[in-house]
C-alpha positions in Angstrom: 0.0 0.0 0.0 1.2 3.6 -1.0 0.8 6.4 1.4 1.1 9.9 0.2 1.6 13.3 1.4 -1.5 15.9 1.7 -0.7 19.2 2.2 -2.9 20.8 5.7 -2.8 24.3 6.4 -1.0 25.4 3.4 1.7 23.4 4.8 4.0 21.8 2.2 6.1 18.4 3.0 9.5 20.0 2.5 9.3 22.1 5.7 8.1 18.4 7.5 10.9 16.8 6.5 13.2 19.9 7.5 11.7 19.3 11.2 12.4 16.1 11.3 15.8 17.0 10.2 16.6 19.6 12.3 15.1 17.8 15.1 17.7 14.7 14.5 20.2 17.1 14.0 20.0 18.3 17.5 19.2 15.1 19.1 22.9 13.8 17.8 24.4 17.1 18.8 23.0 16.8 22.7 24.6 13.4 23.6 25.4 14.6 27.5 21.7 14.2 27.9 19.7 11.1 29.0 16.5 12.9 27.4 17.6 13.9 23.9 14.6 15.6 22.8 14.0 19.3 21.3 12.1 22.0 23.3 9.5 24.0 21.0 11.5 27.1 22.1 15.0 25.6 20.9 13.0 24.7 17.5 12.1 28.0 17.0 14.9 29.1 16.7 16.9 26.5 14.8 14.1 26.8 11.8 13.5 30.4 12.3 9.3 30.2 12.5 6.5 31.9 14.3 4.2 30.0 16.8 1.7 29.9 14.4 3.5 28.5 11.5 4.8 26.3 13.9 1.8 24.8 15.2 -0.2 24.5 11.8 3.5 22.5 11.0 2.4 20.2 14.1 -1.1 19.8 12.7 0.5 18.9 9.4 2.7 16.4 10.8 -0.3 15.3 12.8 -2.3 14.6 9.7 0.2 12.9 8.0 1.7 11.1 10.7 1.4 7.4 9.0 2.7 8.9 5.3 5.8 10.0 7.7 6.1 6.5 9.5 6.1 4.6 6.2 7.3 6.7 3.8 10.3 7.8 6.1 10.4 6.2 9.2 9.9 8.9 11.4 8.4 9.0 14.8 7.6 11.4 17.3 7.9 11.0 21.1 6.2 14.2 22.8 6.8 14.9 26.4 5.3 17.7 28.8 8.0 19.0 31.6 5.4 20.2 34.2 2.6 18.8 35.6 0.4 22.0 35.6 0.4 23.6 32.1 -0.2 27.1 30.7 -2.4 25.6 27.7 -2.2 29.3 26.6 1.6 29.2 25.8 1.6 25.2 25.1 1.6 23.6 21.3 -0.9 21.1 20.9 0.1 17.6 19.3 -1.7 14.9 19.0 -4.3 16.5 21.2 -2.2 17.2 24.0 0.3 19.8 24.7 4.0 19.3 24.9 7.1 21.1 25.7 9.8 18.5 24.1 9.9 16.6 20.7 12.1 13.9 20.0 12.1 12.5 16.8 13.0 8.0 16.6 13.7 6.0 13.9 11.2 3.7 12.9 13.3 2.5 9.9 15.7 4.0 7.4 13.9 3.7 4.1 16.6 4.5 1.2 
């Protein structure tokens, strides 16, 4: 079966696969770490996008999240930090707010 890309929010696979990138990226960088996930804030900054962009990213990434499992083997792992939670200054994935991202392999499909 052949899974395919749809573009969500004007959102176009290029900029997905240049989070899961940059996200990797820094996950191999951070090694002192037992916890080598990204924080939302850290990603920001690496790819240089507004909240806004970056949560219709999420939603994109969201909707697509089997095309990026099969096509590309990626995974995401989101964790919250705190048990209370500004929902206000939170993004939302998968229904549920998160502070880190960490991206795993599922496979590397060449």
């Amino acid at each position: 079966m052949e899974y395919r890309f749809i573009e969500h929010e004007r959102i176009k696979e290029p900029l997905c696969l240049e989070f899961f990138k940059t996200c990797i990226t820094y996950q191999r960088e951070d090694r002192h770490k037992a916890f080598t996930g990204i924080s939302y804030k850290e990603l920001m900054q690496r790819m240089h996008i507004g909240r806004e962009r970056l949560q219709r990213l999420f939603n994109c990434v969201e909707r697509n999240w089997l095309y990026f499992k099969i096509e590309h083997g990626y995974m995401i792992e989101a964790h919250n930090i705190v048990s209370s939670i500004d929902w206000s200054k939170r993004f939302f994935i998968f229904g549920k707010p998160f502070y880190h991202i960490k991206i795993n392999m599922y496979h590397n499909k060449k």
